[in-house]
N, C-alpha and C positions, 0 to 999 in steps of 0.2 A: 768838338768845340769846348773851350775852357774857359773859367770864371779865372781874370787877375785880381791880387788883394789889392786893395786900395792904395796900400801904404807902397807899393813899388809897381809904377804903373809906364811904361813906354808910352812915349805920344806917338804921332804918325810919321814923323821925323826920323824915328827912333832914341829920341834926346829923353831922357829920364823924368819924371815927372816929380817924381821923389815920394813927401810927405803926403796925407790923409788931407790936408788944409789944402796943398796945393792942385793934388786932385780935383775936389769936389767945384772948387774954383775953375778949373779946366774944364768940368763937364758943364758948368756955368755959361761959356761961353757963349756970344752972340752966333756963330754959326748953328751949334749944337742944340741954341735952345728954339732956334726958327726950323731944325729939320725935325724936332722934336714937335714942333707947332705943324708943320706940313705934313707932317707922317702923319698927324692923327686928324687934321681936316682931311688928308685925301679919305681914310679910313670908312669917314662918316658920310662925306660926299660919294664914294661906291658902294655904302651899304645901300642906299638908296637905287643904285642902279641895279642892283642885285646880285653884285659881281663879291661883296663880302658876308653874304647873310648867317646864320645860323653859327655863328662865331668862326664861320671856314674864310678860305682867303687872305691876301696877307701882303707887305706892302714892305720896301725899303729904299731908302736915300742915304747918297753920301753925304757927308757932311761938307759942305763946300766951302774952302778956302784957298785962295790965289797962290798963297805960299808953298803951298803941301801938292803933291803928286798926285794928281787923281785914282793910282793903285794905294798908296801911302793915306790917304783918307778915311776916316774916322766912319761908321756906320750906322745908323738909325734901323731898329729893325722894328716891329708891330709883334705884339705877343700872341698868342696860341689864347685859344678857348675863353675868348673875351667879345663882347657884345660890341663889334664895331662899330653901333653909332653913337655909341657912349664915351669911345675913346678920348683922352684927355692926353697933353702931352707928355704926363707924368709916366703916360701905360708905357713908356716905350724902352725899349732897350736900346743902349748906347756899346759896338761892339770895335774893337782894332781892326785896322783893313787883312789882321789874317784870320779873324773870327774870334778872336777871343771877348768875351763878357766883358765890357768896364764900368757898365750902370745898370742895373736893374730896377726894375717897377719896385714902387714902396707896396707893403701889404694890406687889404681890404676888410673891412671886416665881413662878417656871413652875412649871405651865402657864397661873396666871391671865392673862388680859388684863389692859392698860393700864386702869384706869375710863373709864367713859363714861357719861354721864348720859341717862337713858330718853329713848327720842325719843319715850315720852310729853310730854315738859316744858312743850310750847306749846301743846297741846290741857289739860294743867293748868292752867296759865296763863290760860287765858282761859275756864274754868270759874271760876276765881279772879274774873278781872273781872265776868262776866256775871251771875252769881250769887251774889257775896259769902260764899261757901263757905269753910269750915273745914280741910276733907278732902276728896280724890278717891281712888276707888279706881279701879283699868282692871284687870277680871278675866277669863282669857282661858277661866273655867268652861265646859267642855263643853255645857252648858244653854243659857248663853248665844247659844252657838254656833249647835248644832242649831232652837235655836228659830227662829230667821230662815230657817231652810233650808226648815219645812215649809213655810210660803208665798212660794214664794222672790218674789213679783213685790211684795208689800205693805209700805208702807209705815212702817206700823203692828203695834206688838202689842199686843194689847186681849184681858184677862179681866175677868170680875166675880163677884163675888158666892163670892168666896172668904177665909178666915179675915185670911191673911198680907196681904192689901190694906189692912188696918190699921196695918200697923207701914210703910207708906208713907206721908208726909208729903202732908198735906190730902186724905187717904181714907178711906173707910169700906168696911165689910161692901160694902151695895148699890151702891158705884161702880164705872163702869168705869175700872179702870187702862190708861191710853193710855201706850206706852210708844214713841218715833219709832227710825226705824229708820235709818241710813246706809248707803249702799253703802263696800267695803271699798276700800282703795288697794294699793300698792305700797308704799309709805312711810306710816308713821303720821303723820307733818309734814304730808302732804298732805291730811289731813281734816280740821284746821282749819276750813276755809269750810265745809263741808257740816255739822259739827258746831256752828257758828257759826247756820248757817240754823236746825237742828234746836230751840237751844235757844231762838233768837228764835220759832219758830210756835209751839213750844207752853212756855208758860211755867210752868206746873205741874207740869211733869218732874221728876225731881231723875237719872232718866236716860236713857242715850242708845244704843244696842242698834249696835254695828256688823256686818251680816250678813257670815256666815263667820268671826267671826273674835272677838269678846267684846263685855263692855260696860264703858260709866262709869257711875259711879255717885257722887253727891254728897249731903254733907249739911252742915249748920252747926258740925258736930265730928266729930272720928274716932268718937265713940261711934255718931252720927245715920248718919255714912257707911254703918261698916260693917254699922249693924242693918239701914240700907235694903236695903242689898248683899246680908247673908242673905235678907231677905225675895223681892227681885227675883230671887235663884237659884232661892229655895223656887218661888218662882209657875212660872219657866220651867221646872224640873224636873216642875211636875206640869202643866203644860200638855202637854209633850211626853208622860209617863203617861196621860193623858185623851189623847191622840192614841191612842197605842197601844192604848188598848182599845175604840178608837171612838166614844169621847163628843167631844163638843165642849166646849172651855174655854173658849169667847167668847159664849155664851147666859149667863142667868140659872140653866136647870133642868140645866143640862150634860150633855143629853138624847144620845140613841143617833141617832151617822151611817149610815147606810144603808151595808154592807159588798156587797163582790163579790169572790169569790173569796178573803176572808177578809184582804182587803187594806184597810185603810182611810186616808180624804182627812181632810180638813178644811174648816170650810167649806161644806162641800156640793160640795166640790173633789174626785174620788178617782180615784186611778190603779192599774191592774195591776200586777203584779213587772215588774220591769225584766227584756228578755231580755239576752241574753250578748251583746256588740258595743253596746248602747248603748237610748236611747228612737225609737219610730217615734211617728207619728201616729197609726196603729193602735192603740196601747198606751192612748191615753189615753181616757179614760169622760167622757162629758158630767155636767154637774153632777145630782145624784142629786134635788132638788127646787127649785122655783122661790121665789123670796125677791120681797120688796116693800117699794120704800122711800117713806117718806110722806112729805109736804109737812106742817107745822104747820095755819100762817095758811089759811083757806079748806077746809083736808081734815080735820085732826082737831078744830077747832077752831075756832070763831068769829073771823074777823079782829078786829071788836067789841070783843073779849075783849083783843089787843093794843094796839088803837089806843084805846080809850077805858079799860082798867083798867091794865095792865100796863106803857104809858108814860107817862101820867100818874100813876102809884102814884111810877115811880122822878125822873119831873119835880118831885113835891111832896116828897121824901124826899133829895134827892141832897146836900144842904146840911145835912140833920142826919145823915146817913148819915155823911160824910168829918167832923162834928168828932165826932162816938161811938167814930172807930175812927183818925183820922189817925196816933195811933201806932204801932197796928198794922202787921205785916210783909205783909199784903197789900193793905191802903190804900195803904202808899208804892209796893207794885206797880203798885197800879192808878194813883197819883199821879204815876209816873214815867214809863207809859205815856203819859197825858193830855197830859205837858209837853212830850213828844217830838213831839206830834201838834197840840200847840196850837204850840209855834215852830213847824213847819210850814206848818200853816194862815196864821203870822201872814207867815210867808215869801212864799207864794202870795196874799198880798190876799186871804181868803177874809173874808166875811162874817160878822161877829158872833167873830170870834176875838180876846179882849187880852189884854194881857201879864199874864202871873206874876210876880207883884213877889217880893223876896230872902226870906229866912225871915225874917230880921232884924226886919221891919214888924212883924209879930207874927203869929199863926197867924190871927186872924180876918178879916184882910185876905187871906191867901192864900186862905184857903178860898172866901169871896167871890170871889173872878177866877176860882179853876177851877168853881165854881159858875152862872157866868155863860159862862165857854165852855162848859159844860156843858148850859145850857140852848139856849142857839145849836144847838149840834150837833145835841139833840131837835127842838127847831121844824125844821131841816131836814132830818131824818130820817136822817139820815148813815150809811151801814152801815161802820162803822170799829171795832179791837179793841178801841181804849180805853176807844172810850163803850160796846161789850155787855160787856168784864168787867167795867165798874164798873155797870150797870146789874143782871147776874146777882147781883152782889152785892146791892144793894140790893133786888131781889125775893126771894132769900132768905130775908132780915131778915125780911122781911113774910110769905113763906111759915111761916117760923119761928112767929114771933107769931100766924098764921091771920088778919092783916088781908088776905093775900090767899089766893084756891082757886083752882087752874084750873079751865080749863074743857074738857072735850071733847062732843062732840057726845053723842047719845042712842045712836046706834047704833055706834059703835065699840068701848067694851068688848066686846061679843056680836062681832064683826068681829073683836076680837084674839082672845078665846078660841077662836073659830072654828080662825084661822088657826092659833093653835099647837099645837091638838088635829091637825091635818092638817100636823104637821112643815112649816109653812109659817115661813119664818125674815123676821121683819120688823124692817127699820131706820126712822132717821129723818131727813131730813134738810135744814135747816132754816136761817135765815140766823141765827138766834139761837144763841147760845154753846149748845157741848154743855149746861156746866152749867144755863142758862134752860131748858132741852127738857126736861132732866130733873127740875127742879123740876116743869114744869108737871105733868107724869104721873106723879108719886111724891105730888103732893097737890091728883089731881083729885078732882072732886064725883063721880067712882066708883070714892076711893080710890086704892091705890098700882098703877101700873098698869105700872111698871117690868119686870117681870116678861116682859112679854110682847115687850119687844125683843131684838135680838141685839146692837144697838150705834147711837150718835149722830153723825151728821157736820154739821160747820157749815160755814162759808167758809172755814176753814184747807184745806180741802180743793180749793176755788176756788171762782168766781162759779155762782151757780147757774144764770146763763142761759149758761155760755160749757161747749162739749162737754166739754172734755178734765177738767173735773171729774169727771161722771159716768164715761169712761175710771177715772180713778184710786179712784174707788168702786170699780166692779167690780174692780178688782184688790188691793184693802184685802179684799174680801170674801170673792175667789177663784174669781169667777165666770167663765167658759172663755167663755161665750158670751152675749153681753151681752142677747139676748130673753129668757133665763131669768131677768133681773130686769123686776116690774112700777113701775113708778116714776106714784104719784098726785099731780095738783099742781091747781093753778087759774091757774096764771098759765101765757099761752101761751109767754113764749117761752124758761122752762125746759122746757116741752115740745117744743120745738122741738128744741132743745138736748141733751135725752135723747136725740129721736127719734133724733138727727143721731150719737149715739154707739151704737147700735143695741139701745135700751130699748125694751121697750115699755110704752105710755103712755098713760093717758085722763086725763081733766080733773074734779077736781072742781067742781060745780056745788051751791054751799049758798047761804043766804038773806046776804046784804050782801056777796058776790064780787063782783069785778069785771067788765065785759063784756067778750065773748068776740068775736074778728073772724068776719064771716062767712064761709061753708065755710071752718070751719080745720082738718078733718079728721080731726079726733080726736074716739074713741066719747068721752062723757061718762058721769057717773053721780053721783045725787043722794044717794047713800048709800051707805060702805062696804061693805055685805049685799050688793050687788051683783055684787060680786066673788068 
């Protein structure tokens, strides 16, 4: 980050500001001096929630004008190692929408410090880039905190089926909020790149949970930031309550964990009191019930059901789908995805990839090329993010309408309720986008069957045939010992793959699966009931 001198300063425009007189006068402005007003009431209003105390945490707004680009926008940032509920408008830094310094804090006398600008600023910064964000909040809330500590090894924080998951953006009641987690640094500078990864896997975030230590939190305006920020405190506060009293926050029915000695886990996770000098091996409890993660295609469900309705549904649809919604803010998601991934393709000589011609041609020309990469990518089957979140989407639509039902086998509802009558904790996991898995069993032909999971994993989590995926499953789910998960599939050589990460595993065998190599070792079974 750089300090501009005063005397030659760029607006947001890029239009030259020129002189010191003209400057100061621009930083004067009515936009500049109300986000300087808002940045330092929000400051003093979450010191009080506890989300800025001990001079940590940190806060930034654009500066908002109609004229200017909301990238192109001026920024408010909150400074480092100052007593947030003293803050005054003057605390604040004024910075270019590509980080450069334009105003600094005037100086204090003793005992204040010198000002110094949050070394939040580049992890804002490129919350700014990535996500075309308004506001960033960084809250170093106790909830926040403790929440990454109960499972210290998971990557992931995942509830559902709670009220406040509403006032998070693109959520409902019945979804799971997926919320990624980072490991802490030494310096907040240095988690840039992990926070960089975090927001590229999952792109429906609006935040990003750093263990030990708080969260960020973004939205389209300070209003969007900070309701999401209430709501993500609200969920983590009661997550950790439902810890405390032994329910589970990561099921649907937020059902009772199995206690010992009046101690309780998570998970299915649970350990003793800790004795005096530290933790033994001894201390710790094996996981209290066994959990089972499913395969889709082949195990709950007719492959049939994908390869003859569900990609040809979004093969016929994908061209009226992107001109019904192109201006939409998650069409261009998914359009911005595509583009990255069709230059790619077109990089690599792949087959069936052309070019995106400029917006200028006119929209029904664009839509046609990504329409035609798009059909490429289908005929070769291509498991890549861009073509399943625009595909989830376009099943959706059709779930929506009831042109499409899933489908699941005969014997599987009787199989879930079994299992969850019997504290049995069952996931899913599947190469289709979380959101696809959960369409299909929120509007099968036995109904909403959502109910009976604990949670979705797709290919963010890795290849389904490569081990260290399933590795990072059982530690998202907090499983100590990886045979207490039963992992069902049909194809062999995620069973392999399980095996090899120390699952255990049998093979689904239903009417149009693939063939299976001879002695390949694994029990089979022609119907979930068997289990």
């Amino acid at each position: 980050m750089g300090v501009l001198s005063e005397g030659a300063v760029g607006n947001a425009n890029g239009n030259e500001v020129g002189t010191t007189a003209s400057f100061a006068g621009y930083m004067e402005t009515r936009g500049v001096r109300e986000a300087r007003v808002l940045a330092s009431e929000l400051c003093r209003h979450m010191y009080t929630l506890g989300w800025f105390s001990g001079t940590g945490g940190s806060i930034t707004i654009k500066v908002h004008d109609d004229s200017i680009p909301k990238p192109r926008q001026l920024v408010v940032i909150s400074p480092s190692g100052v007593q947030k509920e003293r803050m005054v408008p003057e605390d604040m830094y004024v910075l270019s929408s590509d980080g450069f310094i334009l105003s600094t804090p005037p100086l204090k006398p003793y005992p204040h410090k010198p000002p110094k600008c949050t070394d939040c600023a580049p992890l804002f910064m490129k919350v700014y880039e990535m996500r075309d964000a308004g506001a960033v909040i960084h809250s170093h809330g106790m909830e926040s905190c403790i929440v990454t500590m109960i499972l210290p090894f998971s990557k992931e924080f995942r509830i559902t089926h709670m009220e406040m998951i509403k006032g998070i953006k693109g959520h409902g009641y019945h979804d799971e909020l997926v919320v990624p987690i980072i490991e802490n640094t030494a310096h907040e500078a240095e988690l840039v790149e992990s926070l960089t990864e975090a927001i590229t896997a999952y792109p429906k975030t609006t935040a990003v949970l750093v263990r030990n230590h708080g969260v960020y939190v973004w939205g389209d305006s300070w209003i969007s930031a900070k309701t999401q920020a209430e709501c993500y405190h609200y969920l983590f506060d009661a997550a950790i309550k439902l810890h405390q009293l032994g329910l589970d926050w990561s099921t649907p029915t937020h059902g009772p964990i199995r206690s010992i000695n009046g101690i309780w886990g998570c998970n299915g996770t649970m350990s003793r009191g800790l004795k005096v000098g530290g933790l033994s091996l001894d201390d710790m409890i094996e996981p209290s019930q066994r959990c089972i993660l499913l395969d889709i295609e082949g195990t709950t469900t007719p492959i049939s059901f994908v390869t003859d309705v569900l990609f040809p549904y979004a093969h016929a649809n994908v061209g009226k789908h992107l001109a019904a919604t192109f201006d939409s803010e998650e069409t261009q998601d998914d359009i911005n995805l595509l583009r990255s991934q069709i230059q790619h393709d077109l990089e690599q000589g792949v087959v069936g990839a052309v070019p995106i011609p400029p917006d200028y041609v006119g929209k029904e020309l664009v839509i046609a090329s990504f329409v035609a990469n798009v059909e490429a990518m289908i005929r070769a089957d291509r498991n890549i993010t861009a073509l399943k979140q625009l595909q989830g989407h376009i099943w959706r639509t059709g779930f929506q309408s009831n042109e499409l039902v899933g489908v699941v086998f005969d014997d599987v509802p009787e199989a879930l309720e079994r299992w969850h009558a019997s504290g049995i904790k069952v996931y899913i996991y599947s190469s289709g986008s979380r959101e696809a898995q959960q369409l299909i069993f929120s509007n099968s032909n036995y109904g909403d069957l959502r109910k009976y999971f604990c949670g979705f994993f797709d290919t963010t989590m890795g290849n389904k045939k490569e081990t260290h995926s399933y590795f990072e499953i059982l530690r998202t789910v907090g499983i100590d010992r990886p045979s207490d998960m039963l992992f069902v599939t049909d194809v062999f050589q995620e069973a392999v793959a399980a095996r090899a990460a120390g699952l255990e595993v049998v093979i689904s065998i239903r009417p149009g699966n693939g063939p299976l190599p001879e002695n390949h070792g694994f029990r089979t079974i022609e119907t979930l009931l068997e289990i």
